[in-house]
N, C-alpha and C positions, 0 to 999 in steps of 0.2 A: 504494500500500500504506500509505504513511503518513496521506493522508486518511484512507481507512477508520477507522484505527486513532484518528486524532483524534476524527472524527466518532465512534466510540463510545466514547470514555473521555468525549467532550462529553455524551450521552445518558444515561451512568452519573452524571455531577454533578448534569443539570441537575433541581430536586425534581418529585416528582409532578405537584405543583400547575402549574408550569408546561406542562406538557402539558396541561393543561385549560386554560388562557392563550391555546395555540399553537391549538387546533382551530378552526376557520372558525364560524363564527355559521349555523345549521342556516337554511337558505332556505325565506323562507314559499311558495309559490304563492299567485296569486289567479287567481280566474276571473273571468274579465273577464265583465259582462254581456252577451248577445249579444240580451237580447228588442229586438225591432223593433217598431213599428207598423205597418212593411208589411210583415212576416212573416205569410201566410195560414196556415201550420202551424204557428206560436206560437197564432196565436190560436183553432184549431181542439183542439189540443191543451189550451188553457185551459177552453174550453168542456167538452171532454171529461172532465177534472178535476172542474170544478163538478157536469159528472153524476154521477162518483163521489162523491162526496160529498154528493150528496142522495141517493143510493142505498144509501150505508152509512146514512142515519137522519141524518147533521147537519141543523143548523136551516140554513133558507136564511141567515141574518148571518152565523154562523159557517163554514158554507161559502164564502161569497161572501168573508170574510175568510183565509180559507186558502186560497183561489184567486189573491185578487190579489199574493200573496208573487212567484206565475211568471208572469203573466200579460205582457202587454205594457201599458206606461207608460197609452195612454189605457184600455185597459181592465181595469188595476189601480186607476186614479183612478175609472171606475165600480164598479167592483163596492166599493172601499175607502165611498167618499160611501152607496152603497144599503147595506151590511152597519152602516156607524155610527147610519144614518138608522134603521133595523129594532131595531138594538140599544138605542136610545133610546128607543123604540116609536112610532116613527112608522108611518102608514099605509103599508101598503105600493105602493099607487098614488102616493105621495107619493115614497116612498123608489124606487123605479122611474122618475122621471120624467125624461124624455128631455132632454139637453142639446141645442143645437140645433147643436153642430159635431163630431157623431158619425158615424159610417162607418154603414155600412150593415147590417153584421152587428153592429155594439153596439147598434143601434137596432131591431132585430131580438130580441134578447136582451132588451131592454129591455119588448118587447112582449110577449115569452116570459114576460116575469115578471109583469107586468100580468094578462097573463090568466090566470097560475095562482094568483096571490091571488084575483083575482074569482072566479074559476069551480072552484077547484081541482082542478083538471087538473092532472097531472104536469109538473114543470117539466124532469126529469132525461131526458124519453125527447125533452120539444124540443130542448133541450139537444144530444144525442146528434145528432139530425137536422138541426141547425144545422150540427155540427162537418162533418158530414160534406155538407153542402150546400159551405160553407166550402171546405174540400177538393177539392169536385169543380169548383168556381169556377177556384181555384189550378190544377189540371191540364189544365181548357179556353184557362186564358190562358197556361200555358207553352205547353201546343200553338199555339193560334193565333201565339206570337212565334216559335215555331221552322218555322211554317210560311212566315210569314210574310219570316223572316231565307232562309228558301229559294229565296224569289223573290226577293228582291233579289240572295240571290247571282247570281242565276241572270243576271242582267243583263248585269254585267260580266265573268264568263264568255261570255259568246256575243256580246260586242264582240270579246271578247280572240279568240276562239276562228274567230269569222265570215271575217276576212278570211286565215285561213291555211287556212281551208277550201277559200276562192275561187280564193286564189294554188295551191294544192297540186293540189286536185282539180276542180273545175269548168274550169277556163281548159285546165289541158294536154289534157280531154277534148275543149271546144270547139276547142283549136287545132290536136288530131288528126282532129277530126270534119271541120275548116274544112278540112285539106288535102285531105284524102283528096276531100270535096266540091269542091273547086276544081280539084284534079287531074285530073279527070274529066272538065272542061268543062259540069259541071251548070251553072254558075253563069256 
């Protein structure tokens, strides 16, 4: 009773301002970056992006520079190098041109863009059909590893499993069949 009673004669002294003293320091969050370069839906989803964006009417530098804000590391350093290259007014076979330690979908992309400078053909619908080429890549090789992790389960399963087969059920069958067959005088 007497705490109480301190603790609030303590609350009635102490000044306003001190309670703004006392309050904790408000906690920022960050989010951590999570793009990958081996993320196949990072980079499908970036591609996706970049067709929006030439679909709402952006210029391809300025989309290609608002793309690579999310994109993944190596192909934010392309799309950032082709959007500065365009913005400069560089040719755009210039500003498209292929680095030689690229994957297979930036170089892809990369071709996407070549040829829609050349020929002017939509780059937004390759785009689209890349992502989702991309995509269907990504869910051929989880299946293959999950088929794959099947059989290997399946190995050490049927070591473990083989010889309590034999002890449990093949041998008492044999060694009832044996009797019966030798108790007979067949043999």
């Amino acid at each position: 009773m007497i705490a109480a009673l301190l603790l609030a004669a303590a609350l009635l002294v102490i000044p306003a301002r001190a309670h703004a003293r006392i309050r904790p320091a408000p906690v920022r969050a960050t989010i951590p970056d999570v793009r990958a370069d081996n993320d196949p839906f990072a980079l499908a989803a970036a591609f996706d992006v970049l067709a929006v964006c030439l679909r709402a009417g952006m210029p391809v530098a300025a989309a290609a520079a608002a793309t690579a804000a999310l994109a993944p590391p190596t192909l934010a350093r392309l799309l950032r190098g082709g959007a500065d290259l365009l913005a400069l007014g560089a040719d755009p076979a210039t500003a498209w041109s292929a680095a030689p330690e690229l994957d297979d979908q930036c170089a892809a992309l990369l071709r996407l863009a070549r040829r829609s400078a050349a020929s002017g053909a939509a780059l937004a619908q390759g785009l689209v059909e890349l992502a989702e080429q991309v995509r269907d890549d990504a869910r051929n090789a989880a299946r293959a590893n999950a088929e794959r992790a099947g059989v290997l389960i399946a190995g050490p399963l049927g070591l473990c499993f083989l010889p309590a087969f034999v002890c449990l059920g093949v041998i008492p069958v044999v060694a009832g069949l044996a009797g019966q067959v030798l108790g007979k005088g067949v043999l």
